[in-house]
Every structure is written in C-alpha cells, then in structure tokens.
N, CA, C and O atoms as a Tripos MOL2 file, in Angstrom:
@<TRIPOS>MOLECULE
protein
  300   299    75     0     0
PROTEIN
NO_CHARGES

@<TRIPOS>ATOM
      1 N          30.0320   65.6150    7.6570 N.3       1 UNK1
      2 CA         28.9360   65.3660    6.7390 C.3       1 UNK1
      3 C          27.8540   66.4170    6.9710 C.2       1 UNK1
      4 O          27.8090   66.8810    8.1110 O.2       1 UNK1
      5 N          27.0700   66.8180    6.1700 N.am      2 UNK2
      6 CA         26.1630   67.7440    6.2150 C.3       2 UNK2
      7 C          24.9830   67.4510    4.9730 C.2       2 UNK2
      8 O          25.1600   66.8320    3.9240 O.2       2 UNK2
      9 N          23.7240   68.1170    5.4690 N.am      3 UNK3
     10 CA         23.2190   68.1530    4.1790 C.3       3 UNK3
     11 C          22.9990   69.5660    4.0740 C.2       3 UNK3
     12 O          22.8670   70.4720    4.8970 O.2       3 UNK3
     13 N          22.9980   69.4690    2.4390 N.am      4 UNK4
     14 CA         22.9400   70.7970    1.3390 C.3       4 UNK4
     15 C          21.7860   70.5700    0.3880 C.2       4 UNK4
     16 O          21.4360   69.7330   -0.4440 O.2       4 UNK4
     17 N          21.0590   72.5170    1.2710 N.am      5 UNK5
     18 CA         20.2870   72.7020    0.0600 C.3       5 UNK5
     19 C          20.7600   73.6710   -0.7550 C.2       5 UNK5
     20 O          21.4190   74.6510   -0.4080 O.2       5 UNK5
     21 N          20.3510   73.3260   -2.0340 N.am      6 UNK6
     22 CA         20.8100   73.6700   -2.9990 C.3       6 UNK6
     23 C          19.5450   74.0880   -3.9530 C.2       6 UNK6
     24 O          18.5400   73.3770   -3.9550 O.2       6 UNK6
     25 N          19.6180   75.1350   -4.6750 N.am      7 UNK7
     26 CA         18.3080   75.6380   -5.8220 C.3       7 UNK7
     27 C          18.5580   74.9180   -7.0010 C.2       7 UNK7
     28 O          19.6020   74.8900   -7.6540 O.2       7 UNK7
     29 N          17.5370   74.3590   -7.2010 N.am      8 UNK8
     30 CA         17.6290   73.4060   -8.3940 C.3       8 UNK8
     31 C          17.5840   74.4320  -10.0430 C.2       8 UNK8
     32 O          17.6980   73.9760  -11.1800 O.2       8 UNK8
     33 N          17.4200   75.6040   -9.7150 N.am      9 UNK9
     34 CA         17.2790   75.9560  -11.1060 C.3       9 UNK9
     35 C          18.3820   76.8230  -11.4170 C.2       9 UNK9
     36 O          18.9180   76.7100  -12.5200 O.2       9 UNK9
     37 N          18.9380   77.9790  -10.2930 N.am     10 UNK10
     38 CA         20.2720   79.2190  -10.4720 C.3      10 UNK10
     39 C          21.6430   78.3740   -9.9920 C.2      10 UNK10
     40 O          22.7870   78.7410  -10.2590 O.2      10 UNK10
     41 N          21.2410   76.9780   -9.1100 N.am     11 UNK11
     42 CA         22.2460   76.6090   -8.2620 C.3      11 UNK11
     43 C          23.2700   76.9800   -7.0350 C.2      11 UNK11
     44 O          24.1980   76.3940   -6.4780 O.2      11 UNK11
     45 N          22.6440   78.2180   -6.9030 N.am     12 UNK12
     46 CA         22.9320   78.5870   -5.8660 C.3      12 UNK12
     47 C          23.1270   77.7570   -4.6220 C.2      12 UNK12
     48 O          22.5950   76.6640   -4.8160 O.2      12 UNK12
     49 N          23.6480   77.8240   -3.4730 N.am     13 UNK13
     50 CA         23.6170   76.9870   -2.3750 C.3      13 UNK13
     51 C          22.6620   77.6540   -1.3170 C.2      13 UNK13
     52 O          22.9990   78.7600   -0.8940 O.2      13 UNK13
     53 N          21.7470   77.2040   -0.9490 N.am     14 UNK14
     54 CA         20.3150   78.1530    0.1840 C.3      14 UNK14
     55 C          20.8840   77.7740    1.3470 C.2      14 UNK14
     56 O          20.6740   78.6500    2.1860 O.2      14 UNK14
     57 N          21.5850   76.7650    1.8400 N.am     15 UNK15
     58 CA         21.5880   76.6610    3.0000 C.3      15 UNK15
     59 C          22.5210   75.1160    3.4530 C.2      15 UNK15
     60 O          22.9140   74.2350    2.6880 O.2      15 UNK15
     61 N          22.6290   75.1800    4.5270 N.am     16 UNK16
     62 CA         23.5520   73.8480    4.9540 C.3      16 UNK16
     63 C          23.1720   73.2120    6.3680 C.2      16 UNK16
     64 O          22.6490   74.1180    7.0170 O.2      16 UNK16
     65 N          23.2020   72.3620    6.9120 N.am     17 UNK17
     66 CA         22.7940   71.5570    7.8950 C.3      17 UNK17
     67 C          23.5000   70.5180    8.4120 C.2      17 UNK17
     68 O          23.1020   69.4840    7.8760 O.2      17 UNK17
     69 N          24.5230   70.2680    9.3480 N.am     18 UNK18
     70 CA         25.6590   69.5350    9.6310 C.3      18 UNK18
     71 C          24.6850   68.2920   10.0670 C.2      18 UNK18
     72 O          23.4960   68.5840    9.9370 O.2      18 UNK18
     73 N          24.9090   67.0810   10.5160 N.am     19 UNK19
     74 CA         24.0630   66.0220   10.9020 C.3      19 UNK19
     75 C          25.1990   64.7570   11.0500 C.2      19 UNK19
     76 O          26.2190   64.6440   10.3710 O.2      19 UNK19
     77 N          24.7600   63.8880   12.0710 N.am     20 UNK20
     78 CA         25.8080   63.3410   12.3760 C.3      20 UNK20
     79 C          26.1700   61.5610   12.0280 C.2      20 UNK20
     80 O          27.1580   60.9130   12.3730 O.2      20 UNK20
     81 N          25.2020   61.2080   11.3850 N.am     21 UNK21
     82 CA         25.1230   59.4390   11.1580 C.3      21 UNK21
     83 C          24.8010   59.5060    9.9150 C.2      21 UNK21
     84 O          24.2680   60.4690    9.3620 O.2      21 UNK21
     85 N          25.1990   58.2070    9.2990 N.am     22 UNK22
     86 CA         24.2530   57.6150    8.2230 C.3      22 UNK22
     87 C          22.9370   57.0640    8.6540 C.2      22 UNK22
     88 O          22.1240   56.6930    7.8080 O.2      22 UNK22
     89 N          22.8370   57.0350    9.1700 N.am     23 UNK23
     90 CA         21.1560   56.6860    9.8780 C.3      23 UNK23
     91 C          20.7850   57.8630    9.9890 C.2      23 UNK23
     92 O          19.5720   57.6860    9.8770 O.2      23 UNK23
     93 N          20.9330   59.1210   10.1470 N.am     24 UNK24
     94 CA         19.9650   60.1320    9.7790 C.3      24 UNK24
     95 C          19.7130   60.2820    7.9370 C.2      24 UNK24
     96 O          18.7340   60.6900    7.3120 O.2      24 UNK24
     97 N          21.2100   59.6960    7.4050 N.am     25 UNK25
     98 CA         20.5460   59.8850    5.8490 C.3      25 UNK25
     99 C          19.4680   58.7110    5.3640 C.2      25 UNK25
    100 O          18.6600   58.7590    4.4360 O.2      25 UNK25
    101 N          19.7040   57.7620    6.2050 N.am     26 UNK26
    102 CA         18.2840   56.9520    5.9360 C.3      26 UNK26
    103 C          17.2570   57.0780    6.3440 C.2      26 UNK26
    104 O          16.4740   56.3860    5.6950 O.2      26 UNK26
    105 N          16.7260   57.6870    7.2190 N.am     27 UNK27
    106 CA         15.6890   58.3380    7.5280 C.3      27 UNK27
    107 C          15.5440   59.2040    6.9780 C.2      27 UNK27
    108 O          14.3290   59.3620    6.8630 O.2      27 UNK27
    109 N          16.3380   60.3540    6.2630 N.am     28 UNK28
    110 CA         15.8190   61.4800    5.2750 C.3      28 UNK28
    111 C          15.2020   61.0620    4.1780 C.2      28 UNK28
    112 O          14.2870   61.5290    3.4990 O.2      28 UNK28
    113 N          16.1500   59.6720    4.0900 N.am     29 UNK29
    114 CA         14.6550   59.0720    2.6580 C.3      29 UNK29
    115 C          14.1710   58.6470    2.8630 C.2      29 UNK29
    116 O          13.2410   58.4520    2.0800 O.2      29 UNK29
    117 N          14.1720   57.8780    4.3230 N.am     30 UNK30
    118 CA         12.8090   57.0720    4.2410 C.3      30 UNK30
    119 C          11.8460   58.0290    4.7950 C.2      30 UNK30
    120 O          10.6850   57.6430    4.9250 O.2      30 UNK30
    121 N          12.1080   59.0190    5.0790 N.am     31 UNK31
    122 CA         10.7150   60.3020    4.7330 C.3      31 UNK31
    123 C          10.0820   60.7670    3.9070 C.2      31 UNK31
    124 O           8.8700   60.9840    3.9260 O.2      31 UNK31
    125 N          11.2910   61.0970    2.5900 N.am     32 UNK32
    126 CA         11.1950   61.1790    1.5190 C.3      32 UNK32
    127 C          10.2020   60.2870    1.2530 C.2      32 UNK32
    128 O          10.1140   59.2170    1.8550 O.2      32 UNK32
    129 N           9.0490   60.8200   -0.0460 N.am     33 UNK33
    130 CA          8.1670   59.6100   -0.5260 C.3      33 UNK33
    131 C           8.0220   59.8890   -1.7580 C.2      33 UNK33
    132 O           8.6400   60.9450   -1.8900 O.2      33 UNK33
    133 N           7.7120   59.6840   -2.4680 N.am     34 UNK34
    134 CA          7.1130   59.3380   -3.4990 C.3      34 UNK34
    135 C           8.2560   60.4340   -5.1360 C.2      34 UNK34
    136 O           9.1450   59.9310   -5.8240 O.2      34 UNK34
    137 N           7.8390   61.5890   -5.2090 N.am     35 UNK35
    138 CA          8.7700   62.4320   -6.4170 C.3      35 UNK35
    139 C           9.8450   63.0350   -5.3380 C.2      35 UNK35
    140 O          11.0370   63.0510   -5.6440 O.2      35 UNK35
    141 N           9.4950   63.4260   -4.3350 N.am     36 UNK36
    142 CA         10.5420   63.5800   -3.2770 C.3      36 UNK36
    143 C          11.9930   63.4690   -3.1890 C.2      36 UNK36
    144 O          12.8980   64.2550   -2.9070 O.2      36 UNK36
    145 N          11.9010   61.8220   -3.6320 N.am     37 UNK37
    146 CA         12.9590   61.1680   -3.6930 C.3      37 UNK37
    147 C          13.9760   61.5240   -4.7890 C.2      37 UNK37
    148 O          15.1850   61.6800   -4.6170 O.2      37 UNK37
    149 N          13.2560   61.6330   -6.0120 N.am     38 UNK38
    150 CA         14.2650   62.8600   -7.2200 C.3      38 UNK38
    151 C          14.9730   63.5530   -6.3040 C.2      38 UNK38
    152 O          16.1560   63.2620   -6.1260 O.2      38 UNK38
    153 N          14.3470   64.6000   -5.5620 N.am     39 UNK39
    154 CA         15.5500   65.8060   -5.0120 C.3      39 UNK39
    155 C          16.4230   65.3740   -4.1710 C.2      39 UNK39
    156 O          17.3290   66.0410   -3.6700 O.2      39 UNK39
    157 N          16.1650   64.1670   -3.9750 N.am     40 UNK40
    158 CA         17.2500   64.2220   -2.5210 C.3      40 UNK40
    159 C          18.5980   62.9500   -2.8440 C.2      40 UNK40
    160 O          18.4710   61.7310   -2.9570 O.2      40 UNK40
    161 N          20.1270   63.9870   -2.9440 N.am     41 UNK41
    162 CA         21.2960   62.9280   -3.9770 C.3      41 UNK41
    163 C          21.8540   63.1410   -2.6920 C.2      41 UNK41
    164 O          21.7130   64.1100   -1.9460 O.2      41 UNK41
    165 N          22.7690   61.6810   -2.4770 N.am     42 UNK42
    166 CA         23.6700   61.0830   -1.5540 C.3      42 UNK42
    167 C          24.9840   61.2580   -2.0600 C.2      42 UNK42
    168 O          25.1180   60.4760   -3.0020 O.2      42 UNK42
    169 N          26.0190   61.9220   -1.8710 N.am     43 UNK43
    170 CA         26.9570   62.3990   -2.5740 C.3      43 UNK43
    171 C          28.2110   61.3200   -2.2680 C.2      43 UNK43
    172 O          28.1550   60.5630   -1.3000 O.2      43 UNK43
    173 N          29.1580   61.3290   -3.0420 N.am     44 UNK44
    174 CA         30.0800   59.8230   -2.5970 C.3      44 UNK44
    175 C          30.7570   60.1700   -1.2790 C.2      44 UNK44
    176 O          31.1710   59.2200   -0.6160 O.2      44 UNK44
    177 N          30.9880   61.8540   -0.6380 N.am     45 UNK45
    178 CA         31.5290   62.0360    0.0360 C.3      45 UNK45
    179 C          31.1100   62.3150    1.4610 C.2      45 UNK45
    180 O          31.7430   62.9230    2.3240 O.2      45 UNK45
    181 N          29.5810   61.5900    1.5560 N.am     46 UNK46
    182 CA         28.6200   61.5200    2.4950 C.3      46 UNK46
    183 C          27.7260   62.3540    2.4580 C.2      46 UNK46
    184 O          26.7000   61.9780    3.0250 O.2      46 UNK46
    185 N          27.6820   63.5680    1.9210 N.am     47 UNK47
    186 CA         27.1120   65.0150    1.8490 C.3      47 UNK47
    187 C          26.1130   64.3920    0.5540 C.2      47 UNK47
    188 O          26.4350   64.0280   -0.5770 O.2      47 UNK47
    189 N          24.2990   64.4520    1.4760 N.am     48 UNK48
    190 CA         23.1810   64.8400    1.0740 C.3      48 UNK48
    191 C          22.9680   66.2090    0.6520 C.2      48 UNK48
    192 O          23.3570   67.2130    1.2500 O.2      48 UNK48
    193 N          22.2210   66.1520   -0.5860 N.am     49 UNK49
    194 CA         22.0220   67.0750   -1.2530 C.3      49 UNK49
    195 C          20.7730   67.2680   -1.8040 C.2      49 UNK49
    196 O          20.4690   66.4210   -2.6450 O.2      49 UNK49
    197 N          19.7710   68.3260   -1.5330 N.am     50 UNK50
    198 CA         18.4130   68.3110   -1.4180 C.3      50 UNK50
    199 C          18.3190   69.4930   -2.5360 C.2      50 UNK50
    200 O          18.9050   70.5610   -2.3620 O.2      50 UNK50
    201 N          17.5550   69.2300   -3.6710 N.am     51 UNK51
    202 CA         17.1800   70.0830   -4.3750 C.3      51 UNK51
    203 C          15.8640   71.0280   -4.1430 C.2      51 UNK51
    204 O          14.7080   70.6160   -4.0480 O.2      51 UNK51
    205 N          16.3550   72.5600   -4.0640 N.am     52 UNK52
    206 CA         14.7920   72.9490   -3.5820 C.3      52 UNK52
    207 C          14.9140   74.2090   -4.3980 C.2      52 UNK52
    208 O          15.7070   74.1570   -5.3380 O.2      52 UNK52
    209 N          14.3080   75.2480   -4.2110 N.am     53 UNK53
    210 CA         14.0180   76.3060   -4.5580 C.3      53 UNK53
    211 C          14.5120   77.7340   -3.8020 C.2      53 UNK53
    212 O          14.3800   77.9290   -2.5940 O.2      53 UNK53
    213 N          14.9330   78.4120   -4.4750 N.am     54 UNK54
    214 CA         15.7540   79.7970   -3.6670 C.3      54 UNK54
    215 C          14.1020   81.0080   -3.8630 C.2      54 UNK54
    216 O          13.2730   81.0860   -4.7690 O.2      54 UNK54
    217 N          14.2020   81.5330   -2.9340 N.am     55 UNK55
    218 CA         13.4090   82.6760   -2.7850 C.3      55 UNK55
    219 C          13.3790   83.5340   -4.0210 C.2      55 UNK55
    220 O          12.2670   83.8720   -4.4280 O.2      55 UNK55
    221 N          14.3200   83.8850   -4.5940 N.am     56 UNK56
    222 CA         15.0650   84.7640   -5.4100 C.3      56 UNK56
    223 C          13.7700   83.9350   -7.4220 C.2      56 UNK56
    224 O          13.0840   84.4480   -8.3060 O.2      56 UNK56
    225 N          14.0980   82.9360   -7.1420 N.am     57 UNK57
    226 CA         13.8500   82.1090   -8.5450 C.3      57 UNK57
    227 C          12.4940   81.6510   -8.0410 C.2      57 UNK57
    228 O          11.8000   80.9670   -8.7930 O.2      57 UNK57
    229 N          11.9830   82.0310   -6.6130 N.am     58 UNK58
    230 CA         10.3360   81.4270   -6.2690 C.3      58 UNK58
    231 C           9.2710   82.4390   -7.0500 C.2      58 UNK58
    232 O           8.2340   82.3490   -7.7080 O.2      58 UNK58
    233 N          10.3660   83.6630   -6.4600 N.am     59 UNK59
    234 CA          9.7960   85.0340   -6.6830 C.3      59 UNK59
    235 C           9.3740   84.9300   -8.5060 C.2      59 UNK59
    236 O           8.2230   85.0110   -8.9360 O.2      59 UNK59
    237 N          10.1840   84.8050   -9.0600 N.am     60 UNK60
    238 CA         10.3310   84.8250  -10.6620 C.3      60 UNK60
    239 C           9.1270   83.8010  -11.1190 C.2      60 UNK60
    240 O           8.4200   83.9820  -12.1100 O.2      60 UNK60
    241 N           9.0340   82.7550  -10.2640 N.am     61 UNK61
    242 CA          7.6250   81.9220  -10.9590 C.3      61 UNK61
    243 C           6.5060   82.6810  -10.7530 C.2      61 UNK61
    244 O           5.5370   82.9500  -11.4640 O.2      61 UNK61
    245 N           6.8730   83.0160   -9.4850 N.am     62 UNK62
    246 CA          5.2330   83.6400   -9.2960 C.3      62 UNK62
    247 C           4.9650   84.9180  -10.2850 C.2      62 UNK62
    248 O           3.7810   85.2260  -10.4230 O.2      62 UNK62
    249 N           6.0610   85.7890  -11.0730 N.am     63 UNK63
    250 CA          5.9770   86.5970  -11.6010 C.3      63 UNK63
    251 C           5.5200   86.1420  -12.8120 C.2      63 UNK63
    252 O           4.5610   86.7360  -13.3050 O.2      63 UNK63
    253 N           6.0210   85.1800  -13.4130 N.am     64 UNK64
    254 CA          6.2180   84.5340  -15.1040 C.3      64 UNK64
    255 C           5.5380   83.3440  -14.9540 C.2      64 UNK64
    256 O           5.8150   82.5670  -15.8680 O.2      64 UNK64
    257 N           4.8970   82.9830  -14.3010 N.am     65 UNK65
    258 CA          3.9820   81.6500  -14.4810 C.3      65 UNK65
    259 C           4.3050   80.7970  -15.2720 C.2      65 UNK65
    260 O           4.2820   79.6070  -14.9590 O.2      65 UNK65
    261 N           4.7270   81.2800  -16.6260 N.am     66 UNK66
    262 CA          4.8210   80.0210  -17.8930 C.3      66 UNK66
    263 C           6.0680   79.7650  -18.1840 C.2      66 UNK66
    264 O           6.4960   79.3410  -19.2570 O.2      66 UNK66
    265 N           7.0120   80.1700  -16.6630 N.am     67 UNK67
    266 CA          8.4300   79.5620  -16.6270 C.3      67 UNK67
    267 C           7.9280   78.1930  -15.8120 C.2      67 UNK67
    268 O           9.0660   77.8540  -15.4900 O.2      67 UNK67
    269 N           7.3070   77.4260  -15.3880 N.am     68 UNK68
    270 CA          6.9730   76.4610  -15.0730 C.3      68 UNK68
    271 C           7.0220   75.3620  -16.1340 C.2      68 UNK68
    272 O           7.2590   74.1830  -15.8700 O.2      68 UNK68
    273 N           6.7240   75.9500  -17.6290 N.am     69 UNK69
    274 CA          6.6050   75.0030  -18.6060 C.3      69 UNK69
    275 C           7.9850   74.6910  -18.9160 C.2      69 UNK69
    276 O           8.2110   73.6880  -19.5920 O.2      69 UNK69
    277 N           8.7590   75.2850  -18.5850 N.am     70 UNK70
    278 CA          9.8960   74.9540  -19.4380 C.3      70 UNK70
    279 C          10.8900   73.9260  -17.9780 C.2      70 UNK70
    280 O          10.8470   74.0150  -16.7510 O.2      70 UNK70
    281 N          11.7410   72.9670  -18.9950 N.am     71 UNK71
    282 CA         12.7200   72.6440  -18.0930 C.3      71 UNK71
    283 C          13.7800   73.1870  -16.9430 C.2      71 UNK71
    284 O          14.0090   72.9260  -15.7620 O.2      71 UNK71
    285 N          14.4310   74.3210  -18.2090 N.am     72 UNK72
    286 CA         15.7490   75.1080  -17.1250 C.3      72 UNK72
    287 C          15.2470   76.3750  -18.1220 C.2      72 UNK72
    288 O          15.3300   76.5270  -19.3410 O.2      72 UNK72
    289 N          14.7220   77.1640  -17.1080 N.am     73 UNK73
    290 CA         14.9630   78.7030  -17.5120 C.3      73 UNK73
    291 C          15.4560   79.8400  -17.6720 C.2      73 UNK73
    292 O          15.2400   80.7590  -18.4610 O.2      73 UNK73
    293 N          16.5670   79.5790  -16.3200 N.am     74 UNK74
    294 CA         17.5620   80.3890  -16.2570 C.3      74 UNK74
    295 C          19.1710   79.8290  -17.4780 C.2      74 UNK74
    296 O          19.7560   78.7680  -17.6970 O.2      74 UNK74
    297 N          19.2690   80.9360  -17.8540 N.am     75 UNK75
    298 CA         20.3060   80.3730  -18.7730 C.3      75 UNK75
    299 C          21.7600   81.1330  -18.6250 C.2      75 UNK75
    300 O          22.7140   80.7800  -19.3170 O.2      75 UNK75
@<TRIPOS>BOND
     1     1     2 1
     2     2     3 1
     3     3     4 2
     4     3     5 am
     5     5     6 1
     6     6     7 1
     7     7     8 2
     8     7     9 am
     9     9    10 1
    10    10    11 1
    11    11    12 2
    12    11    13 am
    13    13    14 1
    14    14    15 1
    15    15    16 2
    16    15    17 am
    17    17    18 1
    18    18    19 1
    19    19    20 2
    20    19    21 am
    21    21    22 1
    22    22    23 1
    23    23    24 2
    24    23    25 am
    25    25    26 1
    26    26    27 1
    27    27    28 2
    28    27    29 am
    29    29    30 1
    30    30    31 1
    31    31    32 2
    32    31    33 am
    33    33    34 1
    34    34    35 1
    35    35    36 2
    36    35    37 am
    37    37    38 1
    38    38    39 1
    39    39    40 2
    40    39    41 am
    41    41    42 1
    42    42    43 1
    43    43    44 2
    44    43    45 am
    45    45    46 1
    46    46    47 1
    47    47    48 2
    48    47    49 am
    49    49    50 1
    50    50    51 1
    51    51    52 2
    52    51    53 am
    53    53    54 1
    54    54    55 1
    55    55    56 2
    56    55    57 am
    57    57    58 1
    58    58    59 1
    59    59    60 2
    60    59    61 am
    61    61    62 1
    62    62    63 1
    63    63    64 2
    64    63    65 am
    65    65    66 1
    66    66    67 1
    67    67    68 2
    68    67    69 am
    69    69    70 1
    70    70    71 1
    71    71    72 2
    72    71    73 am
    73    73    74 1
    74    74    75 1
    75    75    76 2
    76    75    77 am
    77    77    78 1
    78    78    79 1
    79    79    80 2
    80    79    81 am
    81    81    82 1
    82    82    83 1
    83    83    84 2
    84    83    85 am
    85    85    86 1
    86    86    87 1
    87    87    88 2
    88    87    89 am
    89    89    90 1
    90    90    91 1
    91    91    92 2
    92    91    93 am
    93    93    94 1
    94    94    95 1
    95    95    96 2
    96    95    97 am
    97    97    98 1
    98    98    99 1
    99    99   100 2
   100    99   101 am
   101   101   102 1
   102   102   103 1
   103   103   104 2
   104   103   105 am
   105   105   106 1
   106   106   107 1
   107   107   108 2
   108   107   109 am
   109   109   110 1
   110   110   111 1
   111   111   112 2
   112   111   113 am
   113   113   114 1
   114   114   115 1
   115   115   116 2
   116   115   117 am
   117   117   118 1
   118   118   119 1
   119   119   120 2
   120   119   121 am
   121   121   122 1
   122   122   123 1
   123   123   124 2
   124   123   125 am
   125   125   126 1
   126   126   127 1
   127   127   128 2
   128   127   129 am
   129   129   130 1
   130   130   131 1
   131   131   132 2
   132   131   133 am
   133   133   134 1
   134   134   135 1
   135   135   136 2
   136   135   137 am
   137   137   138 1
   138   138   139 1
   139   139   140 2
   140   139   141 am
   141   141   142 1
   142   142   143 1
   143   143   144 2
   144   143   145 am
   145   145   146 1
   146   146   147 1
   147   147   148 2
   148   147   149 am
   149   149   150 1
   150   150   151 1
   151   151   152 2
   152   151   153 am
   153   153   154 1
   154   154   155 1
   155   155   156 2
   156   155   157 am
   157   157   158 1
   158   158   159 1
   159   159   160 2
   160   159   161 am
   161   161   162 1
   162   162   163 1
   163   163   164 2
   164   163   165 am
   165   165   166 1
   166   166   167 1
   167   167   168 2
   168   167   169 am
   169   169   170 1
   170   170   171 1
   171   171   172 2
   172   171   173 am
   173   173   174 1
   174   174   175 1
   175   175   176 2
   176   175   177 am
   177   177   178 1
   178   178   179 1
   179   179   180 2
   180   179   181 am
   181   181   182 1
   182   182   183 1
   183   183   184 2
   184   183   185 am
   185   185   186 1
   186   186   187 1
   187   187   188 2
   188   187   189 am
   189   189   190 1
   190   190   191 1
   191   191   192 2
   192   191   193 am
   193   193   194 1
   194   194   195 1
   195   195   196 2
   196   195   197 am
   197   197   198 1
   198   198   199 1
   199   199   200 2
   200   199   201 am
   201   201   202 1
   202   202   203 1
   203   203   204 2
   204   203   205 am
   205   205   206 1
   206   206   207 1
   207   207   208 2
   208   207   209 am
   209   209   210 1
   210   210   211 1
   211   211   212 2
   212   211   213 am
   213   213   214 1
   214   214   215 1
   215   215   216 2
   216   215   217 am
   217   217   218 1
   218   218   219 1
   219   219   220 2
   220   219   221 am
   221   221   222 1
   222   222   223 1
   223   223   224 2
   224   223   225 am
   225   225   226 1
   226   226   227 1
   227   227   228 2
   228   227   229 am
   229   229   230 1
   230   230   231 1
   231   231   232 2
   232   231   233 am
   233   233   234 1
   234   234   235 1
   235   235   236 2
   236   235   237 am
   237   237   238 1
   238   238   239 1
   239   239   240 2
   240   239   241 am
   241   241   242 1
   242   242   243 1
   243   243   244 2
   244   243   245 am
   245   245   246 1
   246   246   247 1
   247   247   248 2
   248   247   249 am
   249   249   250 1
   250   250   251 1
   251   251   252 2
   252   251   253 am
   253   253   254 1
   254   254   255 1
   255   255   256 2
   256   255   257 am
   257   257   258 1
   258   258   259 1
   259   259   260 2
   260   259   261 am
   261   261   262 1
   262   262   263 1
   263   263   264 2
   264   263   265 am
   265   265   266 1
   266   266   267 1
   267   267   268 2
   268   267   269 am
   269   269   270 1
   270   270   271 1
   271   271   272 2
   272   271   273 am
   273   273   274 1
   274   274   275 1
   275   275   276 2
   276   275   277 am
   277   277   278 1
   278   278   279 1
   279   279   280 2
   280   279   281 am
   281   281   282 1
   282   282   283 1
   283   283   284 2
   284   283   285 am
   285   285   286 1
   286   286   287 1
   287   287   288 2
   288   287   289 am
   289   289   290 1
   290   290   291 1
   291   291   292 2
   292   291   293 am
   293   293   294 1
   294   294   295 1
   295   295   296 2
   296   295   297 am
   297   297   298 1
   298   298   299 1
   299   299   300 2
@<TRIPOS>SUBSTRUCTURE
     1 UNK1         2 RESIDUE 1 A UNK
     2 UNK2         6 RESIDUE 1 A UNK
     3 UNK3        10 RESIDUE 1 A UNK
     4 UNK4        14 RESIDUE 1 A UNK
     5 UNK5        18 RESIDUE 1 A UNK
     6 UNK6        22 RESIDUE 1 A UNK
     7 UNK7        26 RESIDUE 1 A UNK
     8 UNK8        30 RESIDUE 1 A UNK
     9 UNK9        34 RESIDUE 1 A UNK
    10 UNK10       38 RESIDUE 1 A UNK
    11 UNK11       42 RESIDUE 1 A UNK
    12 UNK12       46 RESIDUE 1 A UNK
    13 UNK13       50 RESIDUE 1 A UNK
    14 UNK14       54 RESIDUE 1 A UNK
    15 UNK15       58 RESIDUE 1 A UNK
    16 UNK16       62 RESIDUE 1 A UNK
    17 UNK17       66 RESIDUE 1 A UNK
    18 UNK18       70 RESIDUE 1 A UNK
    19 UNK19       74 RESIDUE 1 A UNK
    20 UNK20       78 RESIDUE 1 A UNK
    21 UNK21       82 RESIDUE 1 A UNK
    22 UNK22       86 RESIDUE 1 A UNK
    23 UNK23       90 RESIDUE 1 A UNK
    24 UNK24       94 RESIDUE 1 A UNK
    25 UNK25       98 RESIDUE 1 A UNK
    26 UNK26      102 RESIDUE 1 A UNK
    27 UNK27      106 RESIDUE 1 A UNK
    28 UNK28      110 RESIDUE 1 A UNK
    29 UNK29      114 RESIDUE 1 A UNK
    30 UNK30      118 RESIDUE 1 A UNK
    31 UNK31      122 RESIDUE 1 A UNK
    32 UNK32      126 RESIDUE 1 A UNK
    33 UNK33      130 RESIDUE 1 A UNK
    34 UNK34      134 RESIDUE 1 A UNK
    35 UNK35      138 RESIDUE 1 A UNK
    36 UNK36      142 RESIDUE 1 A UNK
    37 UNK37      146 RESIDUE 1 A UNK
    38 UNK38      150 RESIDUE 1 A UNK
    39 UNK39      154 RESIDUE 1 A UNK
    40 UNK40      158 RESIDUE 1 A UNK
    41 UNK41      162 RESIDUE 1 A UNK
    42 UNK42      166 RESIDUE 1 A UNK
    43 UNK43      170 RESIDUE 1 A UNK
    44 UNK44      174 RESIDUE 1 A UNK
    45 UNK45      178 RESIDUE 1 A UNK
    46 UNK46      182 RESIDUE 1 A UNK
    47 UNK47      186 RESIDUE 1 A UNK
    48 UNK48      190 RESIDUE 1 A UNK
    49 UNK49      194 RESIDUE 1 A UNK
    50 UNK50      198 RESIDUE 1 A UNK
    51 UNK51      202 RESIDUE 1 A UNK
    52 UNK52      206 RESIDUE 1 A UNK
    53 UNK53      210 RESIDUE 1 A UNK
    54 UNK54      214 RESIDUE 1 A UNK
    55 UNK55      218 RESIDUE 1 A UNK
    56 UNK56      222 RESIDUE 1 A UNK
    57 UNK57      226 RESIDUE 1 A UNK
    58 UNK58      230 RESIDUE 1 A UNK
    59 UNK59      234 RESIDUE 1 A UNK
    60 UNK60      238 RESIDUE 1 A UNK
    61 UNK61      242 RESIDUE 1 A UNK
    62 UNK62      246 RESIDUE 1 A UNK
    63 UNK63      250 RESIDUE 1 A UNK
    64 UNK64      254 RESIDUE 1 A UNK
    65 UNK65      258 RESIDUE 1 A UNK
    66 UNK66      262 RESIDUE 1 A UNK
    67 UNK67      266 RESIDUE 1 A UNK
    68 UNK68      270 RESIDUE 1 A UNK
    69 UNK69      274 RESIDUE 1 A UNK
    70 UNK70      278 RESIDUE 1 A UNK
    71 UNK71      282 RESIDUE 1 A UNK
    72 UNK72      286 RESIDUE 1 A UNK
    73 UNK73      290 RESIDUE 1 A UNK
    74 UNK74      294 RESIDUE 1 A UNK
    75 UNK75      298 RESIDUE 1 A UNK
C-alpha cells in the first residue's frame, strides 16, 4: 500500500510514499480538514491518493493567473 501524489490538473504522478496500516490512512484524514478532504481518494486497492499540484502546472498559474478561473485547463 502506498500513498500517491498525483497533479490534479496534467495528472502526472509527483511522487509516492509506501506506509504501512490502515490506521495511518485514518489518520491522513483525520488530519485532513475541512476542503482537504476533496483531495484525498482511498482507492479499492488500499492505495491513497492525494491530489496536489506539480511544479511544472504551479509554474503556469503563477504565469497566467486567470487559469485559476477555469476548471481544467490543460487540455
């Protein structure tokens, strides 16, 4: 089991994190609070999956600002 981050907008995979209980995935949400909880999917095959942001597509907001307005920008 592991958790995976993953870029919520190119989908790329950023990174991976092996972890060893289901009691660490309950504590990842019960950290999780409040919109948090959107990014973070429990997969049927134990593998948490954390939606975040890649460097690559951080870079691009900060360039284009009014890609923020839109849902999915990359197409």
């Amino acid at each position: 089991m592991a958790i995976r981050y993953h870029c919520r907008h190119c989908e790329t995979e950023v990174g991976r994190l092996p972890f060893g209980s289901a009691e660490e995935v309950r504590t990842l949400h019960r950290l999780a609070d409040g919109e948090a909880v959107d990014f973070i999917t429990e997969e049927e095959d134990g593998e948490v999956t954390v939606q975040c942001i890649c460097e690559h597509c951080q870079q691009s907001l900060d360039r284009f600002p009014d890609y923020y307005a839109l849902q999915k920008w990359l197409q």
